[in-house]
N, C-alpha and C positions, 0 to 999 in steps of 0.2 A: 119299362121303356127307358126310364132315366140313364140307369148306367153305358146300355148300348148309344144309345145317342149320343150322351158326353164324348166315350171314346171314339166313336165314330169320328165324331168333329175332331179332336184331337187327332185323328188317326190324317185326315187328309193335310194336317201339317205336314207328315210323314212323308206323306209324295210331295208338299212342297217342294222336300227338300231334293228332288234330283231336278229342279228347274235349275241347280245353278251348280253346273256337273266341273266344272274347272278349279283344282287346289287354287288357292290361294287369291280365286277370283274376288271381288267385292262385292255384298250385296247391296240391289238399289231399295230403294223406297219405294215399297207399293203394298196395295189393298187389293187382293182375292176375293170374292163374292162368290157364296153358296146358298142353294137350298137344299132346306134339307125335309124331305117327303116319307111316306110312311105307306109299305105295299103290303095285301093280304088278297093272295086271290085276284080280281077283279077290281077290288080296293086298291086304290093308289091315288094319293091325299097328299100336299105339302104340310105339314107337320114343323118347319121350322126355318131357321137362317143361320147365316153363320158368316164373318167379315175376320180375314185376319189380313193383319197391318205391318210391317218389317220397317225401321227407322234406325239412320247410322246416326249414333251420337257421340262423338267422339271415336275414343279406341273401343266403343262397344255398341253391338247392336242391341236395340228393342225392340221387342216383338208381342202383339199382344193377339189373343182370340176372344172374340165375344160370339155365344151364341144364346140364343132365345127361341123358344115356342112361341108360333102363334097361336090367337084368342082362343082357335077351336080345341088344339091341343092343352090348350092351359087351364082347360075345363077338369082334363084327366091328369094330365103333372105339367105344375108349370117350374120351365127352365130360366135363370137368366145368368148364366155364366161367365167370368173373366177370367181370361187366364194371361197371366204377361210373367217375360221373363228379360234379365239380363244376361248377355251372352258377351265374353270376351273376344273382338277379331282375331288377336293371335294366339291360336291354339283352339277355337272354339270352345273354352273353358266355361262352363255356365257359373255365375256367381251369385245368383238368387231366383226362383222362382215362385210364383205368389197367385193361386188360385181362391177367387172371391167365388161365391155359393149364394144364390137367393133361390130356395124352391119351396113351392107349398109356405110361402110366408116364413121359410126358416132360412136363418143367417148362418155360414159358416165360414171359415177361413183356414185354408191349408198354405204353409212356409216354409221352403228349404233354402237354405244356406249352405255355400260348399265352403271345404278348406281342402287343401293340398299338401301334403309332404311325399316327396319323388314319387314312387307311381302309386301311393296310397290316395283314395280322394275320401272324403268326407260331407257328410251330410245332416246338419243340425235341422229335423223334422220338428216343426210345431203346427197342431191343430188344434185350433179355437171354435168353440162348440156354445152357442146359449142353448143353457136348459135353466129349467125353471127360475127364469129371469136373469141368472148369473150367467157371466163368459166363465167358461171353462177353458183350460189352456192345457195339453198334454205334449209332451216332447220326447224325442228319441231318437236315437246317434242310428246313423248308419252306415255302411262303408263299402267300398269295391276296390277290386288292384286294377289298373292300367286307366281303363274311361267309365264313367258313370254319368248322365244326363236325370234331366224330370220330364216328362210329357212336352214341354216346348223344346228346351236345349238339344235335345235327342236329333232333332231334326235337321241342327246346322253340321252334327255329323255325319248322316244319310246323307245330306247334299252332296258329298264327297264321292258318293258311287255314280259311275256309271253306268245306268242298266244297259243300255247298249251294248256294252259288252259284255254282261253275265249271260252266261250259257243257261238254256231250257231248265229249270230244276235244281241253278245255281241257290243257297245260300250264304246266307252272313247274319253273325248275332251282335248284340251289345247289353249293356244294363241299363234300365230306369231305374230313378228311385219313384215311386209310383206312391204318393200321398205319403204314409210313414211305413211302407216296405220295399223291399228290393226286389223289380219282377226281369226277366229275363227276356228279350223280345229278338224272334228271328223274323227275319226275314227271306222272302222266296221268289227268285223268276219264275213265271209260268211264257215267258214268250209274248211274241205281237198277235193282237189281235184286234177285230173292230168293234168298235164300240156306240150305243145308243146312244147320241145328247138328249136333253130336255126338250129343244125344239126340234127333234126327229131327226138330226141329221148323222152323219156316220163320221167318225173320224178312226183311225189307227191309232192303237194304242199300245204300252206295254203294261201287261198283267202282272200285277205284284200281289202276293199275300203276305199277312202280317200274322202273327202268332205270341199272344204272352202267356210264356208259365211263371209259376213260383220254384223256390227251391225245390229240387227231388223232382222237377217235371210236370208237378199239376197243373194245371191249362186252366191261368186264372178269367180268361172268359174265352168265349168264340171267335173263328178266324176271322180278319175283314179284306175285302178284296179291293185293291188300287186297279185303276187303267189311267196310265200318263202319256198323255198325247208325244206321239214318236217325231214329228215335227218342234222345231222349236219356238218356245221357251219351254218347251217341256211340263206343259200344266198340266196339274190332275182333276181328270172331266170327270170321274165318277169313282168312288167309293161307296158298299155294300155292305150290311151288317148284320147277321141273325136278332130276333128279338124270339122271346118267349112264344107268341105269334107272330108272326110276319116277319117284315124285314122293313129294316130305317136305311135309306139310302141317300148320299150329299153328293149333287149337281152341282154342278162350275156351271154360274151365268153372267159370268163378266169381270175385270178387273177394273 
């Protein structure tokens, strides 16, 4: 369940980001609120939360995700995740990102650092690992031509589409650096359509899929599905995501 849920929640940054569809527009300050629930069959259980937060601080924004399992789920894996990054306003250039890991009583910590020479970018990878009472620290260079992002920064590029105007079956790709590798991630219109909320009610939506391979194509997990309300501010009510059994899905209940 761990990995689908992490990305998931990650994932609905993803659709943040067409809340705020105008180049060059400024982003405000505000908190998202999710739940995040857990379907099998006739089974369907809130399984978790999720609070992401956007703050201008100077010439650069902060943005951080925190998600956690509730009690019941933390019986079978317990989550409590941070993730925050710093993002440059001009150019949406990410300049650090910094994912904290508490699960099942273990600590870890993943850190990228970019640099820039013309359209090369760069990525100083470090993850810190306690095993047998020691921190362990491993590092590794990575690199893309044109834009490169990490799981937060990605998304104040997305912002930049209009789905509104991508045609039925439209895509567009770009790169993460995804912990210490580089994963490939497209994305897909599928069109308007309506959509279920948490509290029964129907809203229109537009359908996105997301998609990450690794190099040479292989599909380094399952598709997840976005619907972002066609009215605006453009929020995203509901993303979907395969588990091993079931499916983990994250509800918009309020900002």
């Amino acid at each position: 369940m761990k990995t689908a849920f992490y990305k998931t929640i990650c994932l609905l940054l993803l659709a943040f980001a067409a809340v705020f569809q105008t180049r060059g527009e400024v982003l405000p300050d505000e908190t998202l609120k999710y739940v995040v629930s857990y379907k099998w069959g006739i089974i369907h259980k809130d399984a978790g939360t999720a609070r992401l937060t956007v703050r201008n601080h100077g010439s650069d924004y902060e943005l951080t995700l925190v998600g956690h399992t509730l009690p019941w789920a933390d019986k079978f894996y317990q989550v409590r995740d941070t993730l925050t990054a710093v993002v440059e306003k001009n150019g949406f250039r990410p300049k650090r990102y910094v994912k904290l890991t508490h699960e099942k009583g273990r600590y870890a910590k993943d850190e990228i650092t970019y640099s820039y020479a013309g359209s090369a970018v760069g990525g100083h990878a470090r993850k810190y690992r306690v095993r047998d009472g020691r921190m362990e620290v491993t590092e590794k260079k990575l690199t893309a031509s044109g834009k490169a992002f990490d799981m937060l920064s990605v998304f104040y590029y997305l912002r930049l589409i209009n789905y509104s105007t991508l045609q039925k079956g439209q895509k567009f790709r770009t790169t993460v650096f995804s912990g210490s590798k580089a994963e490939q991630l497209e994305v897909r219109s599928l069109g308007v359509e309506e959509v279920k909320m948490k509290d029964k009610s129907k809203r229109k939506a537009y359908h996105i899929r997301f998609n990450f391979t690794m190099q040479g194509g292989k599909k380094s997990s399952d598709d997840i599905d976005c619907w972002i309300s066609v009215e605006k501010p453009h929020i995203p009510l509901l993303l979907t995501g395969s588990l091993p059994v079931g499916q983990v899905r994250c509800h918009y209940v309020g900002s």
